[in-house]
C-alpha positions as CSV (number, residue, x, y, z in Angstrom):
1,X,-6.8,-4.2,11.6
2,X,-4.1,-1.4,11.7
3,X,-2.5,-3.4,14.6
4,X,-1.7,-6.2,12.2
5,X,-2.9,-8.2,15.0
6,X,-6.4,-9.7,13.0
7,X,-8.0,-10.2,9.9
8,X,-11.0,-11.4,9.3
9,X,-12.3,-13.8,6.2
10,X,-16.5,-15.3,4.9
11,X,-17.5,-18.1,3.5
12,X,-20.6,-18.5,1.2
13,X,-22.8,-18.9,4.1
14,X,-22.4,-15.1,5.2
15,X,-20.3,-16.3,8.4
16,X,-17.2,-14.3,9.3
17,X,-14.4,-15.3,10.9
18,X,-12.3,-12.9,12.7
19,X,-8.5,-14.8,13.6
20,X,-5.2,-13.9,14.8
21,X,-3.2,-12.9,12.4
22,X,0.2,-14.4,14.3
23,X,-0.9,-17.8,14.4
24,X,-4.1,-17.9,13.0
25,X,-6.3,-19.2,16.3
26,X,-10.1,-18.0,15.8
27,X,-11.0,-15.4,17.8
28,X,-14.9,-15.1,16.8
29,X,-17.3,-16.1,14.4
30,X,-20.4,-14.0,12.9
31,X,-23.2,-15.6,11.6
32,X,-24.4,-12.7,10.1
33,X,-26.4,-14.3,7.2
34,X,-25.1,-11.4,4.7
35,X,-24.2,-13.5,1.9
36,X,-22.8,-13.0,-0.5
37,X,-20.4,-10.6,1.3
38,X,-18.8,-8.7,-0.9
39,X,-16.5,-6.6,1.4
40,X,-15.5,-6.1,4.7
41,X,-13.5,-3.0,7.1
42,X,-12.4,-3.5,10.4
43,X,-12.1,-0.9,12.8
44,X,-8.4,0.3,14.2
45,X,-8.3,-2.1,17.0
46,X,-10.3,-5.0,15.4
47,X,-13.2,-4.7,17.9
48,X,-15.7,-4.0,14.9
49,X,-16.1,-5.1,11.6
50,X,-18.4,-3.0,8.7
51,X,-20.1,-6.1,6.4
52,X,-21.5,-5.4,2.9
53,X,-23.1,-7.9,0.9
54,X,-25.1,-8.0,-2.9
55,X,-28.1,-5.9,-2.5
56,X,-28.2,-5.6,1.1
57,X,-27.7,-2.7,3.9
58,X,-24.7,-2.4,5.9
59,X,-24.0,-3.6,8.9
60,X,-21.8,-3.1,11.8
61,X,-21.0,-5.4,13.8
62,X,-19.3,-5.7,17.3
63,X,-16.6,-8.7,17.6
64,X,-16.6,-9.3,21.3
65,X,-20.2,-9.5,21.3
66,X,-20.8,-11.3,18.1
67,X,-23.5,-9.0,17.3
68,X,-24.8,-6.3,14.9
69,X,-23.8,-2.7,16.6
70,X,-24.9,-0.8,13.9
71,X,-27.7,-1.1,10.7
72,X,-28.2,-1.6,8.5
73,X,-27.3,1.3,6.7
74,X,-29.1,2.2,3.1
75,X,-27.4,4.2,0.7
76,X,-23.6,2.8,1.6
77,X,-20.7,4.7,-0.1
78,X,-17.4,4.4,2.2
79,X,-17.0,4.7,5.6
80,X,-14.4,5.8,8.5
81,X,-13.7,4.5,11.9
82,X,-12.5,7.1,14.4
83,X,-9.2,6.1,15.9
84,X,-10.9,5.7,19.5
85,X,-13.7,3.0,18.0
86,X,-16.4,5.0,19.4
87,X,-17.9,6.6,16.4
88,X,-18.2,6.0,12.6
89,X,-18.6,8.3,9.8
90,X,-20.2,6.9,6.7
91,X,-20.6,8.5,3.2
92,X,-24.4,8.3,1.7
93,X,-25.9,8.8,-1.4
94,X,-27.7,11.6,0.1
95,X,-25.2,14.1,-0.2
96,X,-24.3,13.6,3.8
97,X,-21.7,12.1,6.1
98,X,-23.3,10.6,8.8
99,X,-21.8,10.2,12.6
100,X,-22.6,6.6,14.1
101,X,-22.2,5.9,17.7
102,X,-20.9,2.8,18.2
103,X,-21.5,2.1,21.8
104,X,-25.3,2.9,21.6
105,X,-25.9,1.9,17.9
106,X,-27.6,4.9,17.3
107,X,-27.0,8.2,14.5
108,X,-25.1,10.6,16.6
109,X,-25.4,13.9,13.9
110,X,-25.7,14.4,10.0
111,X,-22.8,16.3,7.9
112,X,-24.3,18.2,5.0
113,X,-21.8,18.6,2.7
114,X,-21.5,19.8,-1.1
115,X,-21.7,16.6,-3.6
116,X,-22.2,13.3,-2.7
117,X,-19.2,12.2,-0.8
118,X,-16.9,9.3,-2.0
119,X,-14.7,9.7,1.3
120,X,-14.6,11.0,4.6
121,X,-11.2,10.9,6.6
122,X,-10.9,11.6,10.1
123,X,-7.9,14.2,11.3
124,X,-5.5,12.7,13.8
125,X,-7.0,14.7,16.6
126,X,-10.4,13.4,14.9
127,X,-11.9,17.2,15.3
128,X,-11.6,17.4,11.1
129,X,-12.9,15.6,8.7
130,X,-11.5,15.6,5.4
131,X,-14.0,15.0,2.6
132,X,-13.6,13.8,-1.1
133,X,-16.5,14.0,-3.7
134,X,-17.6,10.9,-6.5
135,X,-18.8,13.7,-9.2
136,X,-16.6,16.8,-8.0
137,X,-13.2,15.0,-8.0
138,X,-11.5,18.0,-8.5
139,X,-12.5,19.1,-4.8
140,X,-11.7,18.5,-1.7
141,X,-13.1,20.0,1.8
142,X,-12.3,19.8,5.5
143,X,-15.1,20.6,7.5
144,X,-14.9,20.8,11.4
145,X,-16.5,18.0,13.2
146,X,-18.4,19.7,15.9
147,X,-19.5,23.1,14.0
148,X,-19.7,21.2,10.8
149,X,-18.3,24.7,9.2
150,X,-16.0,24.4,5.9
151,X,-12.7,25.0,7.4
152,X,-10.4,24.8,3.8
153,X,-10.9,24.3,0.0
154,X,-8.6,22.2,-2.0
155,X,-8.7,22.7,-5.7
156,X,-7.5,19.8,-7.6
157,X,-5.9,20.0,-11.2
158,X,-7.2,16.4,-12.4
159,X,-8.8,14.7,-9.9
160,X,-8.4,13.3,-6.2
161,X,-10.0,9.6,-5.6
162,X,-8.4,8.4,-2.1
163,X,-6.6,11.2,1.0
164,X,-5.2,10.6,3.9
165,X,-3.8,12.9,6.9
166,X,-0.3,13.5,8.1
167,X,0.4,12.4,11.8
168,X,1.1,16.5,12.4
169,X,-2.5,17.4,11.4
170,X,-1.2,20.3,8.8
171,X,-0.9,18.0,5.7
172,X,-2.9,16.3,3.9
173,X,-1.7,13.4,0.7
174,X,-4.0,13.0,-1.9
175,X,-4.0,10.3,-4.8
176,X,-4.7,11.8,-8.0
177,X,-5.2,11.1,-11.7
178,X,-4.8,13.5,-14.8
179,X,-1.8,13.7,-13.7
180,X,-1.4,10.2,-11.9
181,X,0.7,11.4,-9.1
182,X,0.5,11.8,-5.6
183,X,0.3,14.9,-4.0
184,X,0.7,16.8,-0.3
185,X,-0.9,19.6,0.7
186,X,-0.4,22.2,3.4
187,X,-3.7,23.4,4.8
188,X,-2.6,26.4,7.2
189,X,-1.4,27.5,3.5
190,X,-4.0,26.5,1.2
191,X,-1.3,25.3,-1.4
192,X,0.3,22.2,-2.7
193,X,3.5,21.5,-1.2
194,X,4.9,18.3,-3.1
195,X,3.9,16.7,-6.0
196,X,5.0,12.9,-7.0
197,X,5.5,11.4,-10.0
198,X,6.4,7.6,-10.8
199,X,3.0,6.1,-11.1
200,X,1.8,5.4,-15.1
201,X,-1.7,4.8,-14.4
202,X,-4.5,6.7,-11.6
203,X,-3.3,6.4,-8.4
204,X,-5.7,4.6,-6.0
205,X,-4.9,5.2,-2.6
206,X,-2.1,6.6,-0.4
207,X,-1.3,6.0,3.7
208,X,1.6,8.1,5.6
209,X,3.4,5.5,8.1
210,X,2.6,5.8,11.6
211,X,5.3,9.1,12.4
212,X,4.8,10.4,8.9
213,X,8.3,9.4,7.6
214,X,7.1,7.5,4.8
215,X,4.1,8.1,2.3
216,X,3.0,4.8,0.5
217,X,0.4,4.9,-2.8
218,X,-1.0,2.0,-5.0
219,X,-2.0,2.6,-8.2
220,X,-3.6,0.6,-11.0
221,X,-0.3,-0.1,-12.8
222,X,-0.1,-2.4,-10.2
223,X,2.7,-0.9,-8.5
224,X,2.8,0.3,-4.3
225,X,5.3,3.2,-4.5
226,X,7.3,4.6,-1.2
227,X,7.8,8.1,-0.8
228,X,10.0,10.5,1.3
229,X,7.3,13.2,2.1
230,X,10.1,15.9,2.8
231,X,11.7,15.2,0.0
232,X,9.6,14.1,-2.6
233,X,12.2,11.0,-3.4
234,X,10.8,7.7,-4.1
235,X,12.8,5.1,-1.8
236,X,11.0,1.5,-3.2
237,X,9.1,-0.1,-5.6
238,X,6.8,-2.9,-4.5
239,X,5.0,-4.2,-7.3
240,X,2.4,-7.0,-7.3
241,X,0.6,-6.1,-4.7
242,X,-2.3,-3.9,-3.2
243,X,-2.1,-1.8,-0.3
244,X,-3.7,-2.5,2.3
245,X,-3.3,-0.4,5.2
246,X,-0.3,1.2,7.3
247,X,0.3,-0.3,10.6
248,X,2.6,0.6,13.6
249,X,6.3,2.2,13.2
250,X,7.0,1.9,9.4
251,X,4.9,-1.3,8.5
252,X,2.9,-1.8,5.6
253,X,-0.2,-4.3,4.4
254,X,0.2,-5.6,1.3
255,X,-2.8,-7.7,-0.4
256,X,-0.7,-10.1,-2.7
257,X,-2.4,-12.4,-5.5
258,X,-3.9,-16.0,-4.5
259,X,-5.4,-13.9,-1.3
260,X,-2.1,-13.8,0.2
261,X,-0.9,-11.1,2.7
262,X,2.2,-9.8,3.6
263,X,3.3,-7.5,5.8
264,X,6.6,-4.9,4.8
265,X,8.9,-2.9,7.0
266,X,10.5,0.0,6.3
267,X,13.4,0.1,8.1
268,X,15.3,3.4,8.4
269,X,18.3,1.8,9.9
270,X,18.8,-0.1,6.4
271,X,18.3,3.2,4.6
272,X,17.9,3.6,0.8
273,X,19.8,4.7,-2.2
274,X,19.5,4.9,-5.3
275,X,21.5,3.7,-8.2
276,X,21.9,5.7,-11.4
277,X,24.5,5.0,-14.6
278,X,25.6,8.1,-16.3
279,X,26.3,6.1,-19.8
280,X,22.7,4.6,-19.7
281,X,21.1,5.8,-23.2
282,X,18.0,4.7,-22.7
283,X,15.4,3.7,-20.0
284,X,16.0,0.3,-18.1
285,X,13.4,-1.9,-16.6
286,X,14.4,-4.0,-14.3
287,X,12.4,-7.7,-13.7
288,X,14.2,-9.3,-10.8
289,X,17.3,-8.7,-8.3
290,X,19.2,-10.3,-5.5
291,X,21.7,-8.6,-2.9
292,X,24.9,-10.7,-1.8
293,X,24.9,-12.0,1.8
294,X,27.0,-8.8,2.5
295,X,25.0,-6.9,1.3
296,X,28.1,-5.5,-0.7
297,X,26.9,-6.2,-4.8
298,X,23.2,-5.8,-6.6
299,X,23.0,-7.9,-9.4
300,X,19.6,-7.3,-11.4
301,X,17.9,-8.6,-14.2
302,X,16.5,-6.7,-16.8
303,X,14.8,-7.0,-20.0
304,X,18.5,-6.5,-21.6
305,X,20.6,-8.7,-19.7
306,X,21.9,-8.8,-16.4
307,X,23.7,-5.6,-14.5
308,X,26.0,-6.0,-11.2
309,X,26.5,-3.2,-9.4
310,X,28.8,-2.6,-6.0
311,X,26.5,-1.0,-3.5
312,X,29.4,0.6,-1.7
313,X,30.9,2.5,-4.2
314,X,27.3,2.9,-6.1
315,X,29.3,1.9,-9.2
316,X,27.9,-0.9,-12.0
317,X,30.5,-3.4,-12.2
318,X,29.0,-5.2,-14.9
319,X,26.4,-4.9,-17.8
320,X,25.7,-8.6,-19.7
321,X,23.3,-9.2,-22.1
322,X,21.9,-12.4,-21.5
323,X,18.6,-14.3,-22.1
324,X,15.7,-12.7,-20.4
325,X,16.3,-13.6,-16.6
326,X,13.6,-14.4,-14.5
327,X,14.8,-15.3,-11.5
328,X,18.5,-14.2,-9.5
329,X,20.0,-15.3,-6.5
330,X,22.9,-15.5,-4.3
331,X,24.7,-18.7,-3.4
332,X,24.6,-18.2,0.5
333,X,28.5,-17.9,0.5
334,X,28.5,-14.8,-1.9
335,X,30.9,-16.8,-4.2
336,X,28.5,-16.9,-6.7
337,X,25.0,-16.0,-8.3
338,X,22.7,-18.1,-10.2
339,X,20.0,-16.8,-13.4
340,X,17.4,-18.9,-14.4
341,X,15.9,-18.6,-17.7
342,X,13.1,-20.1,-19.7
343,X,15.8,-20.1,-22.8
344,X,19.1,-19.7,-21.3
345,X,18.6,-22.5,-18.2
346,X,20.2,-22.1,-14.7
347,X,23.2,-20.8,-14.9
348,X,25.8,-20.2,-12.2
349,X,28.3,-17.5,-12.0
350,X,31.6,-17.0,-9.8
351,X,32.4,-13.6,-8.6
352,X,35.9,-12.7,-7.0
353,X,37.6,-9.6,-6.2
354,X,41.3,-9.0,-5.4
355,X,43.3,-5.5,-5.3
356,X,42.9,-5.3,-8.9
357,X,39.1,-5.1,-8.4
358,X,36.1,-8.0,-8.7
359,X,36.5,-10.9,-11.6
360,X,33.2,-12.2,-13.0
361,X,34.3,-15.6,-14.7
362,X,32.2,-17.0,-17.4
363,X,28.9,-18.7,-16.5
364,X,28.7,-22.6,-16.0
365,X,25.2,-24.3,-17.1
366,X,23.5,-26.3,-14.0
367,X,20.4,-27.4,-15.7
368,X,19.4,-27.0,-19.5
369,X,15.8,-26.0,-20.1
370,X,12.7,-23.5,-19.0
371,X,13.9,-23.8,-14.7
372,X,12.1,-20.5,-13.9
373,X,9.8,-21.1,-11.2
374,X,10.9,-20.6,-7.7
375,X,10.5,-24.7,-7.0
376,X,12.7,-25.3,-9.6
377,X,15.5,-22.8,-8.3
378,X,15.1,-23.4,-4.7
């Protein structure tokens, strides 16, 4: 949920499982004989859970009760839970959002919109909904929710595949392809007021953080990508994983491989920078890095060599070429930082600074051979 308080899992058997995220006790279990489920969407609070399966109708189901609240529903394209849990608005084929209340498990009213809808986004105050199209991707529309009257056009240069609303209710973030960027919109203007670049292939989906101080966006070069919305500057690079969702204060969901999850915090206080070398002649990509106990030097890995940099002064210390690292860290006294290799080993290197400045000695060989794997370096 966007709590980060549950998360929910099915077996084979079309049972779900809905557990505590902090220490995994169970909280229920669906039999809801859906099988084989092929996703799930749980509602803000975790108190209900959307089930799809192979060849089968939705369903909605309510936790507490352990029962279906809702289906099933033919014709399933996306679908949105208002903020408050009491309503749903799901996408159909039929060119039509359609309001679910949840408390009576009944169709509340239909939304007849232009194309058939890929995605339907409540506003903050939930009295808009923001609609993207699967044909007309170039498109977007925000209808109000109890006239159902088009409220604003947005006309997309390539195409927008995933939105999502600024706490303030005035802007709106879309992620786009043709150019693969992410862009912001101001509605009370009709015009785009930021535009994003960093992604290299379409970008899937973007969240704001809970106040709005961050933008996040995933994309299918496998990168999630942190924004500054005022500013336009990208603050981190997360790559790896998926995103999932944006919980409270400045914490984000990441899906990770082997059906891990992790959960990331964007903490102001730290702050961000970034690091630029006015005698780099070409571009660098960097693999791995490690910060010093202090948090005073950066050494990184790239596919050159090795750089250190002192994070106070925003200066590179050092540039080394070296066999392709892929693996850095700290020894927990700062003294020292370690590379591991596949051809070059682990290697350990002594760092020291005086009035003159720092002194990186020569590196000493700790173990010969392919010592990569973070087992082998721990």
């Amino acid at each position: 949920d966007r709590c980060c308080t549950r998360f929910a899992r099915a077996n084979a058997a079309g049972t779900v499982m809905i557990a505590s995220l902090s220490d995994g006790r169970e909280i229920a279990r669906l039999n809801t004989k859906l099988a084989p489920i092929r996703g799930m969407l749980m509602s803000p609070s975790g108190n209900y859970i959307g089930i799809s399966a192979e060849d089968v109708p939705v369903e909605i189901w309510d936790v507490s009760k352990k029962a279906r609240a809702v289906g099933p529903i033919q014709h399933f394209q996306t679908a949105e839970f208002s903020a408050d849990e009491r309503s749903l608005a799901v996408c159909q084929l039929d060119a039509a959002v359609h309001f679910y209340n949840l408390e009576r498990g009944t169709e509340a009213s239909t939304l007849l919109v232009k194309h058939v809808p890929l995605q339907a986004v409540y506003s903050p105050d939930e009295s808009r909904l923001a609609v993207l199209y699967r044909e007309q991707s170039s498109v977007v529309h925000v209808f109000n929710c109890a006239s159902g009257s088009l409220e604003a056009e947005i006309v997309v240069e390539g195409g927008a595949h995933n939105c999502n609303w600024h706490p303030d209710g005035n802007r709106i973030a879309l992620a786009c392809s043709e150019p693969d960027n992410v862009e912001i919109w101001d509605l009370q203007r009709g015009e785009r007021i930021m535009a994003m670049e960093g992604h290299t292939q379409r970008v899937t989906r973007c969240l704001f953080t809970e106040q709005g101080d961050y933008l996040a966006s995933n994309s299918w070069d496998g990168s999630v990508r942190v924004w500054e919305p005022q500013s336009g500057d990208q603050v981190v690079v997360l790559n790896g994983g998926a995103l999932v969702h944006a919980g409270e204060g400045s914490v984000l969901g990441l899906r990770l491989e082997d059906n891990m999850f992790s959960q990331v915090e964007l903490d102001p206080a730290i702050g961000f920078d970034r690091l630029t070398s006015r005698d780099s002649k070409h571009k660098v990509q960097y693999d791995c890095g490690a910060t010093s106990p202090d948090g005073r030097l950066l050494v990184c890995g790239t596919y050159d060599g090795l750089e250190l940099w002192d994070l106070a002064d925003h200066r590179r210390l050092a540039q080394i070429e070296h066999a392709l690292p892929r693996r850095v860290f700290f020894d927990p006294s700062g003294s020292s930082f370690y590379t591991a290799s596949a051809s070059g080993g682990l290697q350990q290197w002594s760092i020291s600074s005086d009035d003159f400045g720092w002194r990186l000695e020569q590196p000493t060989l700790v173990e010969n051979g392919d010592v990569a794997t973070d087992d082998a370096c721990a």
